[in-house]
N, C-alpha and C positions, 0 to 999 in steps of 0.2 A: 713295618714288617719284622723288625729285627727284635720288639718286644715282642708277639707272636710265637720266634722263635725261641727265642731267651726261657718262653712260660713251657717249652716242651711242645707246641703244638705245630702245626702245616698251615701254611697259607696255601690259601686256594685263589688265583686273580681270576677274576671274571669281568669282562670288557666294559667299555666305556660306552654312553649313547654318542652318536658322529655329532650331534649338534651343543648340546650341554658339555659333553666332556667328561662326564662323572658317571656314576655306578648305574647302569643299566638293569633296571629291576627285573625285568624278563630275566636275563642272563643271570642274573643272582638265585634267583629260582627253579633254571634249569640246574646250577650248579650245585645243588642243594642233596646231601647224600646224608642217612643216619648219623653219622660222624660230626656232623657240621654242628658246632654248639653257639658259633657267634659270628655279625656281621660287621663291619668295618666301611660306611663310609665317607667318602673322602669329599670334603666340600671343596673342592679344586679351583685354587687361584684366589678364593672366595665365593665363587659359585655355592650356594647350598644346593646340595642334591634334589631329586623331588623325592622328599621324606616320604610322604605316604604309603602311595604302592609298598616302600621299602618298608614301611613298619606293617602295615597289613602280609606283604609273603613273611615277615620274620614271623609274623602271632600266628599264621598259619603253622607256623613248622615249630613252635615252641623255640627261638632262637633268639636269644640275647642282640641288640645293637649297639657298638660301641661306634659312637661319631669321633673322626677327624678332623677338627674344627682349628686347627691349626694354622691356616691361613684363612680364618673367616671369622675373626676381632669384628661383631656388629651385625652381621650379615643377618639378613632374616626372612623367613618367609610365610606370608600371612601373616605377616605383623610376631612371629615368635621366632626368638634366636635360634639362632645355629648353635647347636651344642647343650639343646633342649629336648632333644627328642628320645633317644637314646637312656641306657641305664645309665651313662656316660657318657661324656667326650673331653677328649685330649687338647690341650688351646698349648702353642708354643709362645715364647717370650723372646725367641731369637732376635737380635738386633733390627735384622732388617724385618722384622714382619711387622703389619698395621700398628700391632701395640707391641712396642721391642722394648728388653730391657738395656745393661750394657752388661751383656755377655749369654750366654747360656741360660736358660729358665722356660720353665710354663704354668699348667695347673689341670689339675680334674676337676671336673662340672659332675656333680653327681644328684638327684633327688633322695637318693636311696641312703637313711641312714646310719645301715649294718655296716653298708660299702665304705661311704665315709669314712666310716670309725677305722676299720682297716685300714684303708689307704694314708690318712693321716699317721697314725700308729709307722704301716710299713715305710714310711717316706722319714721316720725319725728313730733306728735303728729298731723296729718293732716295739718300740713303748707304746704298749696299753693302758699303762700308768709310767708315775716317773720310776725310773729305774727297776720295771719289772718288764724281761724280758720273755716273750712267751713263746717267741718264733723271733727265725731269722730275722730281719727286715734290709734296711738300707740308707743310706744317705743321701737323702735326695732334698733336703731342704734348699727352699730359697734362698740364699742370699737376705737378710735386713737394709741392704743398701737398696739392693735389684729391687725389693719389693716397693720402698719408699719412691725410687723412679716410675717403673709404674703405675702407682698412687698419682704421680702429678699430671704421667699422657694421659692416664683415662679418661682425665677431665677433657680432651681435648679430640679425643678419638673419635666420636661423631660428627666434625668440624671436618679433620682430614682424612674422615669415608667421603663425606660428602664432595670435597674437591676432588677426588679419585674418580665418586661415579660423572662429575663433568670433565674430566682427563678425558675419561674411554668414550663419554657421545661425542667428544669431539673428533677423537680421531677416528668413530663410527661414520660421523659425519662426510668428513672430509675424503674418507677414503671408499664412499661409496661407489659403484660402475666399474671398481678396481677386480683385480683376481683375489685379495683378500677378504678371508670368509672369518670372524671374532667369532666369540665363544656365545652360546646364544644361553637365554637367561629361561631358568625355570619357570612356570607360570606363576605368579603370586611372589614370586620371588626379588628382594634387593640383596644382590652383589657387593663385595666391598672392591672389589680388585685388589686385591692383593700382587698380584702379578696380570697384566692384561696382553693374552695370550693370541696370536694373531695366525693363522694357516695360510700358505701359501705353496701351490706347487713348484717354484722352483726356490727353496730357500737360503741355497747359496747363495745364488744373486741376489734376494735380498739382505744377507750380513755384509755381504761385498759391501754394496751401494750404504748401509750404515756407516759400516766401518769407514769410507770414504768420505762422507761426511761429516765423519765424529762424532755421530749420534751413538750411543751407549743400547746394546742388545741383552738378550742371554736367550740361553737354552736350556729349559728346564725338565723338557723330557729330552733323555736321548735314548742309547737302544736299552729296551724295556728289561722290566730287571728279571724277568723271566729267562731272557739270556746274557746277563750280565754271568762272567763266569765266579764268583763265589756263592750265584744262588741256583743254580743250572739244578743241582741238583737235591735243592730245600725246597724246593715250592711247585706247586702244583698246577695247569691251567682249569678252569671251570669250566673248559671252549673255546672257541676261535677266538685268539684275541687280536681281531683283524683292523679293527678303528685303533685300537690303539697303538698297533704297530706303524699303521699309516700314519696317526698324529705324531709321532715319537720321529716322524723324517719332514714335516712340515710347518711344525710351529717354531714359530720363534717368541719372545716375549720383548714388548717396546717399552722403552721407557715410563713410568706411573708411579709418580710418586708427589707429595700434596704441596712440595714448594714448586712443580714444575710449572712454567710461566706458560702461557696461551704461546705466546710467540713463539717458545720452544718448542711443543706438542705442535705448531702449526709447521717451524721446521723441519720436524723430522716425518711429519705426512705428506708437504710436497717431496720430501725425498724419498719415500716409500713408493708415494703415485707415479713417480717416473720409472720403477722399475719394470714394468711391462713395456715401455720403450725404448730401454737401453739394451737388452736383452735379444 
């Protein structure tokens, strides 16, 4: 959102579907006014959106799509990545995410290449050639260390998708007949889990019962940033953004990650399943 604003332009949020979690096409297309020149979405957790719809209303309306592939290192669906569909998409390098570097980093996924040529150019003080400047540009280079780390997980990162998506059947598994409802998967779609995002309605008591445990949480939405008070008054809604104001007081995120042992994961599900009777 903050490059968005940084380009001079308004974000506009429009809600999530209650079961996926991600950009709800319907609502993308109500929210859709002459002004709207591009879409943004977010393949959340690693979830891939369902592209389609989303690329069918953007070619109706003549509207550019930029993906958010950020947390979706692998993810794909019908067999083609996340961060393929789009003119664009944005992949971060943040330590903790599927494919981290050690520190700050990511990359643009482009087919297109005018764009390329730009963005390459902009990201190395606007050189279009060596030392002719034509336009502003920026500093935005990699790192040569960060990139050669990189280089070494990729080889590795289809190994620890795959341990991630047996993390989340298992505590699918395990915590089935529960009041916990997971993040439901696109049709055609594989997930990386990036984060494996869990709803429950009372979720106090479920950080209680972790934290008493020792079992390691987080919170990855909290109150939406439509009312976070430095954006109250940058950004726009496209409609009710009623699922996602409810998600933003119910999820919590469990532990996922590719060294976590079965033992563990089966830990911290009999300590989740007992919170409906401590309660």
């Amino acid at each position: 959102m903050e490059a968005i604003l940084y380009a001079g332009a308004t974000p506009v949020l429009v809600d999530v579907d209650p079961d996926t979690f991600c950009l709800d096409p319907d609502q993308f297309e109500r929210a859709i006014t002459p002004r709207t020149k591009a879409v943004m979405p977010v393949h959340l957790y690693g979830q891939p959106c369902d592209m389609q719809p989303i690329l069918d209303v953007a070619s109706r309306h003549g509207i550019a799509v930029l993906e958010d592939a950020c947390q979706a290192h692998g993810a794909t669906i019908n067999g083609r990545k996340a961060g393929s569909f789009g003119i664009a998409a944005a992949f971060s390098f943040y330590p903790t995410k599927n494919l981290g570097t050690i520190g700050d980093g990511g990359a643009l996924t482009t087919n297109d290449r005018e764009l390329a040529t730009t963005v390459k150019a902009l990201r190395h003080h606007g050189q279009f050639e060596p030392n002719v400047f034509p336009r502003v540009g920026f500093n935005y280079r990699l790192d040569t260390i960060k990139a050669a780390v990189l280089g070494v997980k990729l080889k590795r990162l289809d190994g620890w998708n795959a341990r991630r998506r047996e993390i989340a059947e298992r505590y699918r598994e395990r915590l089935k007949g529960t009041e916990f409802t997971f993040q439901q998967q696109v049709a055609g779609s594989d997930p990386v889990f990036h984060i494996l995002a869990a709803k429950h309605p009372r979720r106090k008591a479920v950080l209680d019962a972790l934290g008493t445990a020792g079992v390691g949480w987080g919170k990855h939405i909290v109150t939406p940033a439509h009312r976070q008070p430095g954006y109250v008054d940058l950004v726009r809604t496209g409609g009710s953004l009623r699922v996602s104001e409810a998600l933003s007081q119910e999820l919590v995120s469990l532990p996922v990650f590719p060294e976590l042992t079965n033992e563990q994961v089966d830990y911290a599900s009999e300590t989740l399943s007992k919170v409906e009777v401590s309660v």
